[in-house]
Structures are given as C-alpha cells and as structure tokens.
C-alpha positions in Angstrom: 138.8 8.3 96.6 138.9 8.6 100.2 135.3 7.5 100.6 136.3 4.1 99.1 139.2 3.6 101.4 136.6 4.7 104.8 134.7 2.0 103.0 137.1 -0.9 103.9 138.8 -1.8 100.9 141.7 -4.9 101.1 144.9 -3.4 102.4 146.6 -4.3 98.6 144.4 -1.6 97.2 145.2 0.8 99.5 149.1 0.3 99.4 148.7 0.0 95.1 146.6 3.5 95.8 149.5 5.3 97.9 152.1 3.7 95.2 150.3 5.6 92.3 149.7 9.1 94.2 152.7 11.6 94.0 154.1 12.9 98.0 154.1 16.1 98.7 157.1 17.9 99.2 157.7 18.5 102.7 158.9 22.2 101.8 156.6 24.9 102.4 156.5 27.4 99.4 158.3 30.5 100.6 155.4 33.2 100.2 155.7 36.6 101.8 154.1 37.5 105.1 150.8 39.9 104.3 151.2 42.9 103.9 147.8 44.2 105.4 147.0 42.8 108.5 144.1 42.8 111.0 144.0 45.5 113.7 144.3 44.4 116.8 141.0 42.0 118.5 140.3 41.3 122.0 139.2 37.7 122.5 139.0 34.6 120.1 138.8 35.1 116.5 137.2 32.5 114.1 137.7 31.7 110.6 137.1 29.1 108.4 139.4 27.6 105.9 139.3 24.9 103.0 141.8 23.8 101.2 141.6 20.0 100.0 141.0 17.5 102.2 139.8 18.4 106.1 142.1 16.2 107.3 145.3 17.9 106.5 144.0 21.5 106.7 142.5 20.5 110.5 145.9 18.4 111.5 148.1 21.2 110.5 146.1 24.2 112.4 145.8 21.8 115.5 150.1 22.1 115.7 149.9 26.0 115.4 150.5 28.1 118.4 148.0 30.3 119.0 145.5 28.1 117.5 143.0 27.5 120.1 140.3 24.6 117.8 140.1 23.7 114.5 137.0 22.1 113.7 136.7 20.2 110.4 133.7 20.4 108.9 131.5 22.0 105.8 130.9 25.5 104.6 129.4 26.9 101.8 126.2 25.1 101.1 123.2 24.5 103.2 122.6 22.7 106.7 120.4 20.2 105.2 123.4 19.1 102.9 125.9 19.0 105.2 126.7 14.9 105.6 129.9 13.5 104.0 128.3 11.1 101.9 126.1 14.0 100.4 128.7 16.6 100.1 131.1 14.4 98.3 129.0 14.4 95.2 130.7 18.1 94.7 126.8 19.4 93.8 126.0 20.4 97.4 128.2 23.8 97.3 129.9 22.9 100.3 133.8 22.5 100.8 135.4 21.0 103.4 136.5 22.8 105.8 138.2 23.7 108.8 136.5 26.1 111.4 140.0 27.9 113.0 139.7 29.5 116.5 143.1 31.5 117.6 144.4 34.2 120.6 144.7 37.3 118.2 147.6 38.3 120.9 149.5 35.0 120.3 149.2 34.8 116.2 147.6 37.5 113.4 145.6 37.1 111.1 147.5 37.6 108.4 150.3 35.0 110.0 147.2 32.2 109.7 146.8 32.9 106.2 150.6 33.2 105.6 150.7 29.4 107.0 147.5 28.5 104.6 149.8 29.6 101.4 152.5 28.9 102.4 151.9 24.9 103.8 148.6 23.5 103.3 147.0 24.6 100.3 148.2 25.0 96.5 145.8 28.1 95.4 146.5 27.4 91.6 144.8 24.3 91.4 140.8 25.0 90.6 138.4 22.8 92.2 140.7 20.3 93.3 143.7 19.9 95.5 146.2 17.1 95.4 144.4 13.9 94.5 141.4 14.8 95.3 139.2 15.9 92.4 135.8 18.4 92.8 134.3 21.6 94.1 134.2 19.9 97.7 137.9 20.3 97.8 138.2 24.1 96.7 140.6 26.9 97.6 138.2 28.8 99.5 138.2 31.1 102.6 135.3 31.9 104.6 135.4 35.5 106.1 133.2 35.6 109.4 134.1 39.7 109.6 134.4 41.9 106.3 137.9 42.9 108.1 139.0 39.3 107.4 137.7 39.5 103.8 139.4 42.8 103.4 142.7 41.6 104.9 142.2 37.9 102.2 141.2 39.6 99.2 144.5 42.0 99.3 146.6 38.8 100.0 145.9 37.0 97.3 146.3 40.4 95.3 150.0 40.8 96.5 151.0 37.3 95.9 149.6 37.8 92.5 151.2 40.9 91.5 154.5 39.1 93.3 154.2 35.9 90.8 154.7 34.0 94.2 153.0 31.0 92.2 153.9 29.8 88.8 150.0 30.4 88.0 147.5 32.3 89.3 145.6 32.0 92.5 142.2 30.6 91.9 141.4 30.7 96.0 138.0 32.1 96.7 137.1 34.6 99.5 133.9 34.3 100.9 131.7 35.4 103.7 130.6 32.9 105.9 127.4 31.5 105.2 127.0 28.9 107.8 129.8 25.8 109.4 128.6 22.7 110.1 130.7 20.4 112.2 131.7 17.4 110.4 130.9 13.5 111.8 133.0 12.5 114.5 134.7 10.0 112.8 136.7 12.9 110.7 137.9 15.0 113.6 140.9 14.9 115.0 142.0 12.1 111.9 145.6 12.8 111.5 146.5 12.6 115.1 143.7 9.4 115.4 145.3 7.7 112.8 148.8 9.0 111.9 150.3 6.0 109.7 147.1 5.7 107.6 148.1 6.0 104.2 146.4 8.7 103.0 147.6 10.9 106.1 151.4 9.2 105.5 151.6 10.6 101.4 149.6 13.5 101.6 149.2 15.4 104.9 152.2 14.4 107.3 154.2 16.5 104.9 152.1 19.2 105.6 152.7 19.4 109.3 156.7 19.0 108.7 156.4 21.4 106.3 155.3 23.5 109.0 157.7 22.5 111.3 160.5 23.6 109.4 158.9 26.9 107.8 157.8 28.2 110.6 159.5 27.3 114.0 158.0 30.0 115.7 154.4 29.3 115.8 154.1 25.2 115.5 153.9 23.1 118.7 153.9 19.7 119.0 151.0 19.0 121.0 148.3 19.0 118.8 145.0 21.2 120.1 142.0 18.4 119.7 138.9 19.7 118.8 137.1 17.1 121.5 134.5 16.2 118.8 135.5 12.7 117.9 132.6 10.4 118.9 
C-alpha cells in the first residue's frame, strides 16, 4: 500500500485511500508497567523494535525522553535482502524496524517496552499491523543481550496471564540477527512529512497517544536519526 503512494499516485487516490482506512484511537491501551526489569547498565543500550510500519514505530521513539536514536530500518533477514522494494514482498524474513538507542539512567528498559504495548504496536494482530498486511510488518522484538530477551519474554507472559488484550499476544522475541539501516528517504518520515496522509490517519495518533499516556518521558523535540539523504 504504502509503496504505491511513494510511487506518486494522483492526490484523489490517496485522499479515497485515507477515507477507507479506520484512525487509530489516540488512547494508549492502559497496560501495566513490567514487572521484571533490567539491572542497572552504564552507557547506551540498543534495541531493536518492529511493530508495523517504521515510520510510526521510529516517530514515536524519536519524542521519548531518554531516547538517544531511533534508526528505522530491517531486521530479521539477511544483508543482501535488506532494500525496501525487496523486503516488501514479506518473503525476505525481514521486518521493519526501528534500531532504539536510550540513557539506561534516564528511561528502563522495561519503561521502553511499556511504551511499545502500550502506544505503538497491537501484539494480537499476526503478521500484520493496522493496514498494512504481511510478515514485514510483524510484532517482533529484537534482543541485542539475552538480559533483554529475558526481561521481553516475561512481559508478554504477565500481560498474558493479566488478559491486558482481548486476545493473545502474538509478538515475537528474537535475538538480533543483524540491522540494516533503511534508505534515507524513510528516516526521520513523520517529522519530514507530518500532514502526509498516511502519517495523519495512522501514526500522529501514535505520538499523542504518547503524549497523553505518558507525560513523563515524551518531549517534543524529536531526536533525528541524521540519516536522511
């Protein structure tokens, strides 16, 4: 879908497109913080996230304190694979991602993947998010320590044994194979291009959402990754 609107299709597709794609609410869904956290780290901590669309994921990260980059790009497949136009097929094993470096002393962990429930991604929905069909747009997060994977995996277990969804989570935990930086032209998109109508129905609510549900750890100016070209 969004590959035919990069493409340059007439502005009366696009608004027919927005017309027939349900908003977001701009609630977060109220989950509970972790209850297993990471120890304390000295020094940036990385970890990589997907959730639907790199856009949103990457716009709303860039407004959380503590977040020092978010990167969008791919995980999951190989380096050879790693181009949009490729990866969009949903046979490459690559999701799109978001590479997320944050100041341990400023924001957890657990807090990160609090936000990551709680706002940007639904984990119910299996190989898809929004409207956005395929594996490419998967629940998934990308461990780079076995503490991280330790700290997901009994997440999602709480939340489940909590019912904090109507159905169950489907997000994978992963360790990281390998990130590769997406093309230029996708970083930094939501605050590039903030009335473009994909960004308007589906990912502005995202970063409100976050504004409201957690007034604590969102700032307004957003932390650009510097990788446009």
């Amino acid at each position: 879908m969004r590959t035919l609107m990069m493409a340059g299709i007439a502005a009366v597709a696009v608004a027919a497109l927005v017309a027939r794609v349900p908003a977001r609410a701009e609630n977060a869904h109220a989950v509970p913080a972790p209850a297993m956290d990471a120890p304390a780290a000295t020094g940036p901590q990385t970890l990589v996230l997907s959730g639907g669309c790199f856009w949103g994921v990457q716009g709303v990260f860039e407004h959380v304190k503590g977040v020092q980059r978010a990167v969008a790009g791919y995980a999951g497949g190989k380096k050879d694979t790693a181009q949009y136009e490729t990866v969009s097929t949903g046979e490459t094993g690559h999701a799109e991602s978001v590479q997320i470096t944050y100041d341990p002393k400023q924001i957890s962990l657990g807090k990160i993947l609090q936000i990551y429930f709680s706002v940007v991604t639904d984990p119910t929905e299996l190989n898809r998010q929004g409207p956005d069909d395929g594996t490419q747009y998967r629940s998934d997060i990308f461990a780079t320590t076995p503490e991280q994977m330790k700290v997901a995996q009994a997440y999602i277990a709480q939340l489940d044994a909590a019912h904090a969804y109507p159905g169950k989570i489907v997000t994978r935990v992963d360790m990281l194979p390998g990130f590769y930086p997406a093309e230029g032209y996708h970083q930094d998109f939501l605050e590039n291009n903030p009335g473009y109508p994909y960004i308007v129905v589906n990912d502005m609510p995202k970063v409100n959402a976050l504004k409201a549900a957690f007034p604590d750890y969102y700032t307004a100016k957003a932390k650009l990754s510097g990788l446009r070209s």
